[in-house]
N, C-alpha and C positions, 0 to 999 in steps of 0.2 A: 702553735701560732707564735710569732714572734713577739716582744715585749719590749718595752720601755720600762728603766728602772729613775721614779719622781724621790722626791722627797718625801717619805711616809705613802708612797704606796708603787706599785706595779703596773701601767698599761699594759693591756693587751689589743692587739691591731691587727691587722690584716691589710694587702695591699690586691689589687687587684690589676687587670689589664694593662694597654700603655696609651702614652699619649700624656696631652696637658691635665696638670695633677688639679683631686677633688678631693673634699676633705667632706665625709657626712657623720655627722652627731647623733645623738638621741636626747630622748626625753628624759626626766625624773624616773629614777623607778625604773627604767627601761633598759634596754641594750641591744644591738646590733642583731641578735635574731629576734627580739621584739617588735624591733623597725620594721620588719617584712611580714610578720603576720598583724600585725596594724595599722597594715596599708603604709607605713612611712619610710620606706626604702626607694627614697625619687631618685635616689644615684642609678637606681635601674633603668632608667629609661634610659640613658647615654652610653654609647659607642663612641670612640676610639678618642677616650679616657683613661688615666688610671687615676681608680680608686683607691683612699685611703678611708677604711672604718676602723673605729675602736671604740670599745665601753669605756667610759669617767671610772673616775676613781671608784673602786668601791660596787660599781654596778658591772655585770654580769661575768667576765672573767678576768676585770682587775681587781685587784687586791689594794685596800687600803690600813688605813687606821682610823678609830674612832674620837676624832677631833672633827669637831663640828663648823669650826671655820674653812675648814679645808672643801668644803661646800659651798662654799659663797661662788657665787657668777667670776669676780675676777680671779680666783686661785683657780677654777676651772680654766677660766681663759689661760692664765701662765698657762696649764698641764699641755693644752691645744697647741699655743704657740713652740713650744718645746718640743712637741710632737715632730710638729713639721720643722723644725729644725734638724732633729737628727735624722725624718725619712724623706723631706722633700726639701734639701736644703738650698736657699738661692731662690725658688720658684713658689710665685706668687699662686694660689692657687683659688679653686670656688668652694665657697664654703657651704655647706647645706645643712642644715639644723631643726629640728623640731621643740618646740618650749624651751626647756632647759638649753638644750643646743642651740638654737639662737639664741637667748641672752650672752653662753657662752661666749657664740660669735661675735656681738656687738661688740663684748667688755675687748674680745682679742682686737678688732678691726680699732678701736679708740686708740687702745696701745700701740701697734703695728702695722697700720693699714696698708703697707708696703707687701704684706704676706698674703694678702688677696686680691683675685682680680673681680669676684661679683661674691653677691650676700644670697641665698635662699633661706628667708625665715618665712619658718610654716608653724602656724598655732603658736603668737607668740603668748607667755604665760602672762598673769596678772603683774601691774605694775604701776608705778606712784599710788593713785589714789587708790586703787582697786587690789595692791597687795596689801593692806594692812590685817584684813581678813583671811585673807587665805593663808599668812604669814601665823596666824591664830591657830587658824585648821591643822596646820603643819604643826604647831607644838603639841595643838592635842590631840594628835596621830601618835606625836613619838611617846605622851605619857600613857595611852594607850598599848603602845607596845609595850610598855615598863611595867606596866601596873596587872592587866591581863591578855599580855602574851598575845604571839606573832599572828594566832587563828582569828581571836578578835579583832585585830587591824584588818584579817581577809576581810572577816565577813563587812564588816562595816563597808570597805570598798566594794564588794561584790554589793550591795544594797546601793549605791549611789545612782544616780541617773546618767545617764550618757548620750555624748550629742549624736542628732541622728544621722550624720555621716559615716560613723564607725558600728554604727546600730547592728549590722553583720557580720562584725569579727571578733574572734577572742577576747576576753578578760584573762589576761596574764595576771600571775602574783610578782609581785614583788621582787624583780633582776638584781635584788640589793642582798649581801652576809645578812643574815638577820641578826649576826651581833652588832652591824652595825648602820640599822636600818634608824634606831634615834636618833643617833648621830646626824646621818643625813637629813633627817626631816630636819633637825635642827638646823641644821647650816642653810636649806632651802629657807627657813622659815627666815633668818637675819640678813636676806642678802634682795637688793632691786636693780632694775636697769639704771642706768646713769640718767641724769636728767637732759631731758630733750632738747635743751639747748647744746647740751655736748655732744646728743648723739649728729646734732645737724653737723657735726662737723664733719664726720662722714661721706665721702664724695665717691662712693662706689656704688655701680651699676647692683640694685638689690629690685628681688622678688618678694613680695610679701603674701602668701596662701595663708587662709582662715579656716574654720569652721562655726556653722553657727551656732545657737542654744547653749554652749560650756562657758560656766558662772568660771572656772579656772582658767579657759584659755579666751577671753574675753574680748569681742569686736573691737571695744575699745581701745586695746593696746595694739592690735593691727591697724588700727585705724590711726594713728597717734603717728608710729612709725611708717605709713605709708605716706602721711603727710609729710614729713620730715625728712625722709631719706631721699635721695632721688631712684626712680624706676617705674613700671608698668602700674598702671591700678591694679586695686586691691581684688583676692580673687576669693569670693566665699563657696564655700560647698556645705550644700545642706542637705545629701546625699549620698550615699556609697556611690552610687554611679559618676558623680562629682571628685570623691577624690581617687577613684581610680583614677583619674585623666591630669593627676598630678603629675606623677612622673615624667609622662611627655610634656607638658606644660614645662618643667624643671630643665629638662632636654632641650626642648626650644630655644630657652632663655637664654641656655649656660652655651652653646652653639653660636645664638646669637652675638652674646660676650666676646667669644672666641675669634668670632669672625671676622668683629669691629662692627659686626650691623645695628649694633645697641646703640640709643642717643637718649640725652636727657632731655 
């Protein structure tokens, strides 16, 4: 697969079909063949697109270092922005995201919103009031990792509760080096979305998909930014049968964009 060479680490990507370019993310922890056995591979739904996927630094077949700021939402966003400079360069594109991948997107669309033409965040993570907590969770994950070892961070994750939209798919481990899986927690743990007043500055056509019951990906924060952004109401799934109909839901939108039939 082809690569990008960042600043202390390696992208790896892939490009797919043709047509008006899309750009999809993943989660924490996660990566591109994660996204599809977790239901979050909504770039599938679209035809006569090309696709741009890649793993963050550090998660599934890029290569990083263990610097824990290199984690934060906006060094992410640079890596993104960079991306699409040297593979889709000139062309504004759709962005698609899940937690981590949309705040990604956020942090890049404040900086450049000239590199996008519509936002798809789906499960966005915890944020202002609601990360301080989970920002907690995250260091003591990573002192977890340090103290006993990468099984105890499984099990601990395989014990957690899960919302009941994904209630029928795999429990993946960890798409992260395990030399540099503290790291990462760390860097998740120091980093939030921008404050809402900056994100309203934002004037792109965005999707915002939820899920219910997860204390990490929390109604509130979808709710927050559905207010705030301009685009469709907010879409919850409280079901597997729910977020299979993402994809085409994502396909609709991103079509619609396309088309010009989007309005605020």
């Amino acid at each position: 697969m082809p690569t990008l060479d960042l600043p202390r680490c390696r992208l790896s990507y892939d490009v797919t079909g043709s047509g008006p370019p899309v750009v999809q993310l993943h989660g924490l922890l996660s990566d591109r063949a994660a996204n599809t056995a977790g239901g979050l591979d909504l770039a599938a739904g679209l035809s006569g697109h090309r696709t741009v996927r890649y793993d963050a630094r550090g998660h599934g077949r890029s290569a990083a270092q263990p610097v824990a700021g290199d984690w934060a939402w906006p060094r992410l966003a640079e890596d993104l922005l960079r991306l699409l400079d040297a593979v889709v360069p000139g062309e504004p594109v759709h962005g698609i995201g899940p937690s981590m991948g949309a705040a990604t997107l956020l942090h890049a669309a404040l900086a450049r919103p000239e590199r996008f033409r519509s936002l798809t965040l789906c499960v966005p993570s915890t944020a202002w009031a609601t990360r301080r907590g989970q920002a907690e969770a995250y260091r003591q994950g990573a002192e977890l990792v340090e103290r006993h070892g990468l099984e105890a961070y499984h099990r601990a994750g395989r014990a957690a509760a899960r919302p009941p939209a994904v209630a029928n798919r795999p429990v993946h481990p960890p798409r992260v080096d395990p030399a540099l899986l503290a790291a990462v927690l760390r860097g998740a743990a120091g980093t939030d979305l921008p404050p809402v007043g900056e994100l309203s500055r934002i004037r792109l056509p965005t999707l915002v998909l939820a899920w219910s019951d997860d204390p990490t990906h929390p109604l509130s924060t979808a709710e927050a930014l559905r207010a705030v952004l301009p685009g469709e109401d907010l879409h919850v799934a409280g079901a597997p049968a729910e977020l299979a109909g993402w994809p085409r839901r994502c396909a609709d939108f991103v079509q619609a964009v396309e088309a010009g039939r989007w309005t605020r």
